[in-house]
C-alpha positions in Angstrom: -97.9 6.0 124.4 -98.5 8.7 122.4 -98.5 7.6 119.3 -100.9 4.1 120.5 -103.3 6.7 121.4 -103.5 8.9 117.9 -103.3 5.7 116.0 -106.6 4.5 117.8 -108.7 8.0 117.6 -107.9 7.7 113.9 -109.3 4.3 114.0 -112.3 5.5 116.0 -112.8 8.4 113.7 -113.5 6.0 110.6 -114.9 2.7 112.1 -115.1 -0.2 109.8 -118.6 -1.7 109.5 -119.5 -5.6 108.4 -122.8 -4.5 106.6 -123.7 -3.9 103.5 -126.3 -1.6 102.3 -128.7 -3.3 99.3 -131.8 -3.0 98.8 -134.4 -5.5 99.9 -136.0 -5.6 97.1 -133.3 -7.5 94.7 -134.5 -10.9 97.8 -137.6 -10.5 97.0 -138.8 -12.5 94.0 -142.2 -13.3 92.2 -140.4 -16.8 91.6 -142.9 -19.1 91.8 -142.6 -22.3 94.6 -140.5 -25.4 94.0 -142.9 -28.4 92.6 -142.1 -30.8 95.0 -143.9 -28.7 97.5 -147.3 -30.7 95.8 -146.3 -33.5 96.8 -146.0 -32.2 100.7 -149.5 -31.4 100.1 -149.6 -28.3 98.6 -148.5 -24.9 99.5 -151.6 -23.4 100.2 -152.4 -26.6 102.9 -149.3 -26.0 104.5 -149.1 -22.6 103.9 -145.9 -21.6 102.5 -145.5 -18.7 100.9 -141.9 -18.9 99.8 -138.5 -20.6 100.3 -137.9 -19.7 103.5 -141.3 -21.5 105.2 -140.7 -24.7 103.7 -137.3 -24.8 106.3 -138.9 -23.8 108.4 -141.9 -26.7 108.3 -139.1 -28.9 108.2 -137.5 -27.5 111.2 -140.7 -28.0 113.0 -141.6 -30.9 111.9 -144.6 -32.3 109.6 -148.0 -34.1 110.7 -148.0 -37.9 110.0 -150.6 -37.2 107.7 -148.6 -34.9 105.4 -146.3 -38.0 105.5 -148.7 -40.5 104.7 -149.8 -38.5 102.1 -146.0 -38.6 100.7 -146.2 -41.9 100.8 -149.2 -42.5 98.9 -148.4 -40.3 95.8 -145.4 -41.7 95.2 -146.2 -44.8 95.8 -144.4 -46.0 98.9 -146.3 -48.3 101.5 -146.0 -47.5 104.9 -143.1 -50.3 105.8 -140.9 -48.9 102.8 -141.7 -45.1 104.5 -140.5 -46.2 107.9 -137.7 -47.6 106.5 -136.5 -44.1 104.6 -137.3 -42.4 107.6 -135.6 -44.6 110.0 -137.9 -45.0 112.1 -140.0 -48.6 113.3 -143.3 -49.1 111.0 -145.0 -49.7 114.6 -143.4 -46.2 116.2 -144.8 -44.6 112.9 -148.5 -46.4 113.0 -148.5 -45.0 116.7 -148.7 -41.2 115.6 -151.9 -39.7 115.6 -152.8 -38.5 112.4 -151.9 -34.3 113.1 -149.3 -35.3 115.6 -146.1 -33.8 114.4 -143.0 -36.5 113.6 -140.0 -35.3 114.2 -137.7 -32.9 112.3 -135.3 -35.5 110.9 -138.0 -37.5 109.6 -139.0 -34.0 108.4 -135.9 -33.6 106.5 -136.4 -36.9 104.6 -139.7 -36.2 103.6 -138.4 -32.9 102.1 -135.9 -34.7 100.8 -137.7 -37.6 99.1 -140.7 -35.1 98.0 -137.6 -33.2 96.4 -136.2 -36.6 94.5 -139.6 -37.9 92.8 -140.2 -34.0 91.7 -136.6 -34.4 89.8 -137.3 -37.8 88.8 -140.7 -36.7 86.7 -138.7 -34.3 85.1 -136.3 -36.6 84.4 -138.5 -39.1 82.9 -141.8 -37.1 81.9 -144.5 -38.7 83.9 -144.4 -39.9 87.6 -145.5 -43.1 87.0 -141.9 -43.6 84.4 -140.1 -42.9 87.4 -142.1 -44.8 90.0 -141.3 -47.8 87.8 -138.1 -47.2 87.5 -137.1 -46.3 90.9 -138.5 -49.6 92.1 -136.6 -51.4 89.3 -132.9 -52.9 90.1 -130.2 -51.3 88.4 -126.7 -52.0 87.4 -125.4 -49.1 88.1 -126.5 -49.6 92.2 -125.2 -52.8 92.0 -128.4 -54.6 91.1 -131.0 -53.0 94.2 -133.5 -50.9 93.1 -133.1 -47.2 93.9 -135.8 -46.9 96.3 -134.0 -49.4 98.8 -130.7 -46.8 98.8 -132.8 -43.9 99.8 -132.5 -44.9 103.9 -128.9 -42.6 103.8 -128.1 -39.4 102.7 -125.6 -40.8 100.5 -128.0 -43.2 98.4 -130.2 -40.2 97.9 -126.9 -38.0 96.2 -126.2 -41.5 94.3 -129.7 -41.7 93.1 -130.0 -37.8 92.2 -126.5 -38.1 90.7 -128.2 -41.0 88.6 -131.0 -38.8 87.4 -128.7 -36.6 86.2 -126.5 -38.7 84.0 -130.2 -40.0 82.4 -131.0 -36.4 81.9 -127.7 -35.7 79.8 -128.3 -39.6 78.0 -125.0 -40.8 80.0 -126.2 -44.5 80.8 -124.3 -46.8 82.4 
């Protein structure tokens, strides 16, 4: 019993800690804000300041008219919208215009903001990429991307696309 209690006092004596000690400021960046937050509306209008607020907007959901907004810059009517979202074209028409839609359809708007910022890159203008998103491929078995972008996985197919036409792989 003896030796049980010296080996914990030793143990007590130099206690291991989980933290580490950095300084704060090697998080805190000048880096300017991801483009796609434009296309959200702007990050003055829905006033993010970094990273961080743009989860949390998401978290909390968006206004239907950030959505519509969406919508209309890239192009979307409000049927192909609802059916992204997953959500009824009526449920969606129902929202008042600052009443906030929830977080999932948050997340998809995020997410779909986040898609048409890569594809402009991708293809130089927005309007290239509008065009060719509404286009059917080949390569998604003849639909046009836009109709895959209801599941999480057409959205990696469609991203993993963009790549592939960034590096000149076609299909």
């Amino acid at each position: 019993m003896v030796h049980i209690f010296v080996y914990m006092s030793q143990i007590k004596k130099h206690p291991v800690t989980n933290t580490l000690d950095e300084p704060m400021v090697a998080y805190v960046t000048g880096a300017p804000l991801n483009p796609f937050y434009n296309l959200l509306g702007g990050a003055k209008a829905l006033k993010l300041s970094n990273d961080f607020d743009i989860v949390k907007l998401a978290r909390n959901g968006f206004p239907k008219h950030i959505l519509l907004a969406l919508a209309k810059k890239v192009s979307l009517n409000i049927q192909e919208l609802a059916n992204i979202l997953h959500i009824s074209e009526r449920t969606l028409q129902r929202y008042d215009d600052d009443e906030i839609i929830k977080t999932e359809y948050a997340e998809k708007a995020v997410e779909l903001a986040r898609l048409y910022t890569r594809g402009e890159e991708v293809f130089g203008s927005m309007d290239k990429f509008k065009l060719w998103i509404k286009h059917p491929s080949f390569v998604f078995n003849g639909e046009a991307p836009v109709s895959l972008l209801d599941t999480s996985a057409g959205f990696d197919m469609v991203f993993k696309e963009l790549g592939r036409i960034e590096h000149g792989i076609f299909a």
